[in-house]
mmCIF file as Biopython writes it, N, C-alpha, C and O atoms, coordinates in Angstrom:
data_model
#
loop_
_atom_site.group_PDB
_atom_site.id
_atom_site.type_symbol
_atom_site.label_atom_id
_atom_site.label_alt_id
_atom_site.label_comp_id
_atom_site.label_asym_id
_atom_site.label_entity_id
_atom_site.label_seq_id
_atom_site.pdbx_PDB_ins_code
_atom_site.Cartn_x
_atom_site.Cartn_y
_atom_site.Cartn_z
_atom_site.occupancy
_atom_site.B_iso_or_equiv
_atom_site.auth_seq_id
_atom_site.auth_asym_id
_atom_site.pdbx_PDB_model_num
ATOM 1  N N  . UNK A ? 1  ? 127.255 44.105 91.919 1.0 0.0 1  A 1 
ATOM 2  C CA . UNK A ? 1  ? 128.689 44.007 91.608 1.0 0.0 1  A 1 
ATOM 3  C C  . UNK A ? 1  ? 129.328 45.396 91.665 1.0 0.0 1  A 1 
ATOM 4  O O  . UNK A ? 1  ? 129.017 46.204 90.791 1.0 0.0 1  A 1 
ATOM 5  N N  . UNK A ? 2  ? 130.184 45.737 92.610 1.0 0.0 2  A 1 
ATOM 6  C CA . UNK A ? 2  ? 131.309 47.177 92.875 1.0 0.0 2  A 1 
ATOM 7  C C  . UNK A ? 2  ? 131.638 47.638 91.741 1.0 0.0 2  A 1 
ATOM 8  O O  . UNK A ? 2  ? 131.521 48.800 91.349 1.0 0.0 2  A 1 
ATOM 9  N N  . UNK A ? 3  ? 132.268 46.278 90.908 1.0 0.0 3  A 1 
ATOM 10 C CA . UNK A ? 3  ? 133.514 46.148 89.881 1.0 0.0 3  A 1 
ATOM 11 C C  . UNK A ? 3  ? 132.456 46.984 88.637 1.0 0.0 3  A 1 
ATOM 12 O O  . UNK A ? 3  ? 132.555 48.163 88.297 1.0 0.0 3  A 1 
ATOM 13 N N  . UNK A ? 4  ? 131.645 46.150 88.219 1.0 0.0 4  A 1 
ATOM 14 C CA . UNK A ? 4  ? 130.418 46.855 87.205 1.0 0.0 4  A 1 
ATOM 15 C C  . UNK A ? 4  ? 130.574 48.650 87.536 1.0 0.0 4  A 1 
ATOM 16 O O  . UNK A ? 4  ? 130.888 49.494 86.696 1.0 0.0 4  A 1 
ATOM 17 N N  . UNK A ? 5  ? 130.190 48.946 89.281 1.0 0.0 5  A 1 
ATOM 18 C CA . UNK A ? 5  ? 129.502 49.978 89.393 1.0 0.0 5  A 1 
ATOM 19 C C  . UNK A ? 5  ? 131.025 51.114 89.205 1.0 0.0 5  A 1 
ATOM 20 O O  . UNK A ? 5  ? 130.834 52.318 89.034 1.0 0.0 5  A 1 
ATOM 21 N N  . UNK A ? 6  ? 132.287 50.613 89.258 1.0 0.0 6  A 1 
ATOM 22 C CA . UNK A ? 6  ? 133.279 51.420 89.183 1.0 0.0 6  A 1 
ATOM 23 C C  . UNK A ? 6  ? 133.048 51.863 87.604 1.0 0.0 6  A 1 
ATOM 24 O O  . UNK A ? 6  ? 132.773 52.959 87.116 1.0 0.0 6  A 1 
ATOM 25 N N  . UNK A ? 7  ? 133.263 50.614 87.025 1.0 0.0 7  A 1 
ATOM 26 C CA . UNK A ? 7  ? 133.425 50.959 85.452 1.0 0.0 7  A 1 
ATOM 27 C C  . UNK A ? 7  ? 132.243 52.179 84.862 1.0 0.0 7  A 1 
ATOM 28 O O  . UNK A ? 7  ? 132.321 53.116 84.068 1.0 0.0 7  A 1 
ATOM 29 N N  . UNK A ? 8  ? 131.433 51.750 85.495 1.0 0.0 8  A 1 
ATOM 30 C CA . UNK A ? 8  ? 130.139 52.612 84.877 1.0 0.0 8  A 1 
ATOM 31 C C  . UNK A ? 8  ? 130.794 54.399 85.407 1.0 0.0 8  A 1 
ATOM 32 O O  . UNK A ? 8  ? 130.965 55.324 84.613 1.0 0.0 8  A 1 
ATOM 33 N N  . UNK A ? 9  ? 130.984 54.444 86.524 1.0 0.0 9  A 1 
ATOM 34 C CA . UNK A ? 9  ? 131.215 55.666 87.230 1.0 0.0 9  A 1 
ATOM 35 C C  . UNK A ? 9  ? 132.408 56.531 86.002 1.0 0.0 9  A 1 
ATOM 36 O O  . UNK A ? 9  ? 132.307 57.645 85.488 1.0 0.0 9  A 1 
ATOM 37 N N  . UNK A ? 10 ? 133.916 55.051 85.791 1.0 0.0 10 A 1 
ATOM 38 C CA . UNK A ? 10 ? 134.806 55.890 85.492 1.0 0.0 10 A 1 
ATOM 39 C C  . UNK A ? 10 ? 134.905 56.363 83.606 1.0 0.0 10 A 1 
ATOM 40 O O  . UNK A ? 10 ? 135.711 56.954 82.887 1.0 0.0 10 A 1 
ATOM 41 N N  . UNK A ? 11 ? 133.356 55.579 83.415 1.0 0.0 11 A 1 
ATOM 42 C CA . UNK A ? 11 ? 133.187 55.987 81.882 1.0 0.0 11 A 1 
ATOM 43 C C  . UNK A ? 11 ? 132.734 57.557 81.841 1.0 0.0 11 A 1 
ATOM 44 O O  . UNK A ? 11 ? 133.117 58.480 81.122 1.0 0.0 11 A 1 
ATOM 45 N N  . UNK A ? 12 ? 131.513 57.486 83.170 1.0 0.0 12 A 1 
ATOM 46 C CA . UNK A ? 12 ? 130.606 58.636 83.028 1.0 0.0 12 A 1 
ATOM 47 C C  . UNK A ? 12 ? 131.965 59.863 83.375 1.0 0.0 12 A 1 
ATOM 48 O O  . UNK A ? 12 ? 132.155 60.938 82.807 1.0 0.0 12 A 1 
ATOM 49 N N  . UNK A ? 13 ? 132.611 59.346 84.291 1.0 0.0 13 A 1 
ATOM 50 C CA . UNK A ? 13 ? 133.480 60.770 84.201 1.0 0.0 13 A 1 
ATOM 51 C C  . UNK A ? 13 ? 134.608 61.039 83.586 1.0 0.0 13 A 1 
ATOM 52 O O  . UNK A ? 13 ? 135.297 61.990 83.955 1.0 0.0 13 A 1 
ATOM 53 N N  . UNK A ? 14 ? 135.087 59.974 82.207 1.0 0.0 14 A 1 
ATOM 54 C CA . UNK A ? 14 ? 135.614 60.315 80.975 1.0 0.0 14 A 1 
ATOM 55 C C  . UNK A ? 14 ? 134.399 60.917 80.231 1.0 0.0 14 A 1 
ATOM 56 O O  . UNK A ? 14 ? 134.806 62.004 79.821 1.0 0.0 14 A 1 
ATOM 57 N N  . UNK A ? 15 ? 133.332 60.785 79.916 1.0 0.0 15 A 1 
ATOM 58 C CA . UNK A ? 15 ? 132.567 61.262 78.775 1.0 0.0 15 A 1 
ATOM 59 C C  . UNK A ? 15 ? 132.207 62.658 79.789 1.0 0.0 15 A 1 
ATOM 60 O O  . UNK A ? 15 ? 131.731 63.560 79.100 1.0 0.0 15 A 1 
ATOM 61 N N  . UNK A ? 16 ? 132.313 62.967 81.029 1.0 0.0 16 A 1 
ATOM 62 C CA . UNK A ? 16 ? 132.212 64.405 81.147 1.0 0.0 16 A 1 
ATOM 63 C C  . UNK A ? 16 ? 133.343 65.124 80.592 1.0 0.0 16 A 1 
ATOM 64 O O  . UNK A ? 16 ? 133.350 66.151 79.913 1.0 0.0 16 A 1 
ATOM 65 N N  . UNK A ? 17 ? 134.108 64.544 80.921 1.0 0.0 17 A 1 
ATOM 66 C CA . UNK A ? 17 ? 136.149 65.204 80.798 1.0 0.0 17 A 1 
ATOM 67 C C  . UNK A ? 17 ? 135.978 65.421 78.748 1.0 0.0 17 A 1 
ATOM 68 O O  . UNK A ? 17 ? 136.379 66.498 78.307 1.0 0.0 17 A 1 
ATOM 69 N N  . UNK A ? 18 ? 135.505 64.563 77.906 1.0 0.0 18 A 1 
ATOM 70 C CA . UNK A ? 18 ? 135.606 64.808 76.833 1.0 0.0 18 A 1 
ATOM 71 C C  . UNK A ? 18 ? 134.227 65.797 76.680 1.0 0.0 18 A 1 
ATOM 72 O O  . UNK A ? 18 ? 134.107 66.038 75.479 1.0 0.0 18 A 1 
ATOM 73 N N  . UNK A ? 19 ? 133.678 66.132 77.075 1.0 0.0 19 A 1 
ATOM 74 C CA . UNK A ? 19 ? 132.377 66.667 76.534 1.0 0.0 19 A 1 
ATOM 75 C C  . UNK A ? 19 ? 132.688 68.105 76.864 1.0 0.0 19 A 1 
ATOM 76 O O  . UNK A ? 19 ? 132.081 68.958 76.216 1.0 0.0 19 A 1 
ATOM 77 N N  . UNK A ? 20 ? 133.492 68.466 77.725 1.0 0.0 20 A 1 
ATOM 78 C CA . UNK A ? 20 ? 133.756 69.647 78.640 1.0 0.0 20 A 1 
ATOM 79 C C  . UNK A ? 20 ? 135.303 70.191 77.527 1.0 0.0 20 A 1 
ATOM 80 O O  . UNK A ? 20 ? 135.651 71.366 77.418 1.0 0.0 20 A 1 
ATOM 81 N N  . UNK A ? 21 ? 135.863 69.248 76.971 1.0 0.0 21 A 1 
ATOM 82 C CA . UNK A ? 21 ? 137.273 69.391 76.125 1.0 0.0 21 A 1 
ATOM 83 C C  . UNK A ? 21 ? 136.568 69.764 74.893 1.0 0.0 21 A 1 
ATOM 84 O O  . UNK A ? 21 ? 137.268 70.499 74.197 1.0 0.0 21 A 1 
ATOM 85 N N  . UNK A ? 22 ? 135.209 69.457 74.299 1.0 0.0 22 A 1 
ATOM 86 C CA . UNK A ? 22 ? 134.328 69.420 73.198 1.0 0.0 22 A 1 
ATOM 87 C C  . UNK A ? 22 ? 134.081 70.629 73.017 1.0 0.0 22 A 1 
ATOM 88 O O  . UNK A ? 22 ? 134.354 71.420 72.114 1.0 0.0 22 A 1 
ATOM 89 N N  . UNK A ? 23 ? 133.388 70.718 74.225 1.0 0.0 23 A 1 
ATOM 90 C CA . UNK A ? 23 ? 132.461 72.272 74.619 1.0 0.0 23 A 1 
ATOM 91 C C  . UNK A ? 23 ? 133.251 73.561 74.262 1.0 0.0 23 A 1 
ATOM 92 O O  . UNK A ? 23 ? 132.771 74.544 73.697 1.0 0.0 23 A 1 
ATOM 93 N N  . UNK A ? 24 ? 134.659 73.393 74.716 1.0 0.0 24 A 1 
ATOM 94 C CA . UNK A ? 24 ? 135.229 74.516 74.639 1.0 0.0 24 A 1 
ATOM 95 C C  . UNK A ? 24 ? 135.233 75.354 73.843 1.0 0.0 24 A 1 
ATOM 96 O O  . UNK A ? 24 ? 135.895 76.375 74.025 1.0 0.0 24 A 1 
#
């Protein structure tokens, strides 16, 4: 399933975007 594999993608690159806002 695409739809699954989007969601998965656009979590992993919110939890980079917050982890990187964390880090600072």
């Amino acid at each position: 399933m695409p739809r699954l594999l989007n969601y998965i993608v656009a979590i992993y690159l919110i939890a980079i975007g917050l982890i990187g806002l964390l880090g600072r």
